[in-house]
Steps between C-alpha positions, in 0.01 A plus 500: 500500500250441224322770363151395474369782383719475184405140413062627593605766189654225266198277545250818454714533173443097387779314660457163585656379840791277460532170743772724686293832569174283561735322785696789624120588586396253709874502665473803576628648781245620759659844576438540103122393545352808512711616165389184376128590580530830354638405156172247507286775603597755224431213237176417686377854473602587141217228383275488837552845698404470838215256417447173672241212358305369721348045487323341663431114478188234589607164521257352283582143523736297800723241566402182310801568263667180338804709435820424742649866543728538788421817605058474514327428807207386231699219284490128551775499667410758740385355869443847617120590618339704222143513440434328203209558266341519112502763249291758747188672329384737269383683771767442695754698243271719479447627845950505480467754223254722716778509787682576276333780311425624812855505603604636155733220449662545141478126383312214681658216468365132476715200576441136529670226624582192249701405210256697253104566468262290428251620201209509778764721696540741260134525460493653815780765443339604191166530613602698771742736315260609280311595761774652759576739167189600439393617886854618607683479203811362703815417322490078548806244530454200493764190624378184437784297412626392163228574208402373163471748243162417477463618857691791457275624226172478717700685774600760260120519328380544883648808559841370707774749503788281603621166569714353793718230460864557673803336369573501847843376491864505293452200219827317667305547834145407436587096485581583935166605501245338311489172304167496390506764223781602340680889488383499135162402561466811658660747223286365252197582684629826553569524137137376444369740673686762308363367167130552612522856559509485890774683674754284681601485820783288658684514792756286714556393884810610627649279817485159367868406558557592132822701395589893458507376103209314547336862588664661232349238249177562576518876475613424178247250388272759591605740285544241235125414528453877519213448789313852555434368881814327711367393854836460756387283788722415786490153626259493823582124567240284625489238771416178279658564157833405426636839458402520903731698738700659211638826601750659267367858493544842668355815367798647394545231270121482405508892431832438273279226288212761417787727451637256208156389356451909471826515314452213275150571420462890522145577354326179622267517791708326771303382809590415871292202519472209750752493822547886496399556838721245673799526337477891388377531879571894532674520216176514285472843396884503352331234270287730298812674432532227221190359431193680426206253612384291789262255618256625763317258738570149576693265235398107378520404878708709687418783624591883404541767746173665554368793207531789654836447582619501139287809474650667768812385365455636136365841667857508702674451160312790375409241212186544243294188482400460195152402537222293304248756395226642707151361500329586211160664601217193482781245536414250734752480776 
């Protein structure tokens, strides 16, 4: 039997997962899960306590994407029924960060569909962000797809906190995916990002017929691009894309990924993200045994489970959400 709990203390003290620990992981056995879980949890709580971050996203812009990824219901070649639409409003991200605020969501997050922004487009984000952070003073992501520096500087100069952009897949794998952009097309944005002064987040999709190694390599790459925000989503296939009627996952499995990603990456903020709730199911709340952050509300277009249900669920835990602040007195909200 491993002993998880000795491996959680090495990587408290710096080590590195090798290849073999990192797959022993996700191999391992399920009457070992909860050991598993509990090694993840005591690295989780030396850097996060009993804390859990809260997101929440608008989806600022839909469908019309000239990308080819196999997994979106919004890329070209995507026949799924989405509604499609425009870069939304000032107004309209404005009104997001108020449900937000009210909410007390940590970080509001706004994504668009699309290969990258248009200048025009990121007039909008900017204009909006400056005001979003000076009536609710919201911590802002923005996803918007791959950035000029250029870009990323107005961003930064606007007051966003973070940047999106996931790597989404191994390097090997991402050709089985997508065609239209490449895996390195991605890192440098991430990398871009970095070099502007905004805080970098990048995640994967686990489900998407790639390898054990495959999942191993992007905890890695991760690390390697030492992102301070690593979204795990779980495939939630889509009627219409190609990666439609893929099913690989259980939650035992799902909970043994966060698990690794915890291991691997032990002071990053590590987030269930898309396809928790139907392939966590009622294995959600082991989750946050390992990662320290969720998504609350609906997703791009699926849905999420409804809000007071991962309130109810963090109250069960006897987790602390760690809250945006309270309205300031003669803040508009």
């Amino acid at each position: 039997m491993a002993n998880w709990l000795v491996l959680a203390e090495q990587v408290l003290g710096g080590h590195e997962l090798t290849d073999e620990e990192a797959l022993a992981i996700l191999d391992c056995p399920d009457e070992e899960l909860l050991l598993l879980l509990q090694g993840a949890y005591r690295i989780r709580s030396a850097y996060y306590g009993n804390k859990v971050k809260l997101n929440m996203i608008i989806n600022a812009k839909s469908g019309l994407c000239p990308e080819n990824c196999g997994y979106c219901s919004q890329s070209a070649v995507s026949t799924a029924p989405v509604k499609t639409y425009k870069m939304v409003d000032k107004e309209t991200l404005l009104r997001g960060a108020e449900e937000a605020h009210r909410l007390r969501i940590g970080t509001y997050c706004i994504v668009a569909s699309g290969r990258g922004p248009s200048d025009k487009e990121i007039d909008t984000v900017v204009s909006a962000v400056k005001e979003i952070k000076e009536r609710f003073g919201l911590k802002v992501c923005a996803c918007l797809g791959i950035l000029k520096p250029e870009q990323a500087a107005r961003l930064k100069e606007a007051g966003v906190d973070r940047y999106n952009h996931n790597i989404n897949t191994s390097k090997q794998h991402h050709p089985n995916i997508t065609t239209s952009h490449t895996y390195d097309d991605r890192v440098r944005t991430v990398e871009t990002v970095k070099e502007a002064g905004l805080s970098p987040c990048s995640g994967v999709i686990i489900g998407m017929k790639e390898t054990k190694q495959d999942v191993v390599d992007m905890a890695r790459s991760l690390r390697a691009l030492d992102a301070d925000s690593i979204p795990v989503n779980f495939l939630h296939a889509i009627d219409g894309t190609p990666l439609a009627g893929t099913n690989e996952l259980n939650p035992r499995y799902c909970l043994k990924v966060l698990a690794l990603f915890r291991y691997m990456n032990p002071t990053k903020e590590i987030r269930i993200a898309g396809g928790r709730e139907v392939n966590l199911r009622s294995l959600q709340p082991l989750g946050l045994y390992a990662a320290n952050s969720i998504f609350v509300g609906d997703y791009l277009t699926t849905a999420g489970q409804e809000k007071s249900a991962d309130y109810q669920m963090l109250g069960d835990l006897g987790f602390e959400i760690e809250f945006a602040p309270a309205p300031q007195a003669g803040v508009v909200s």
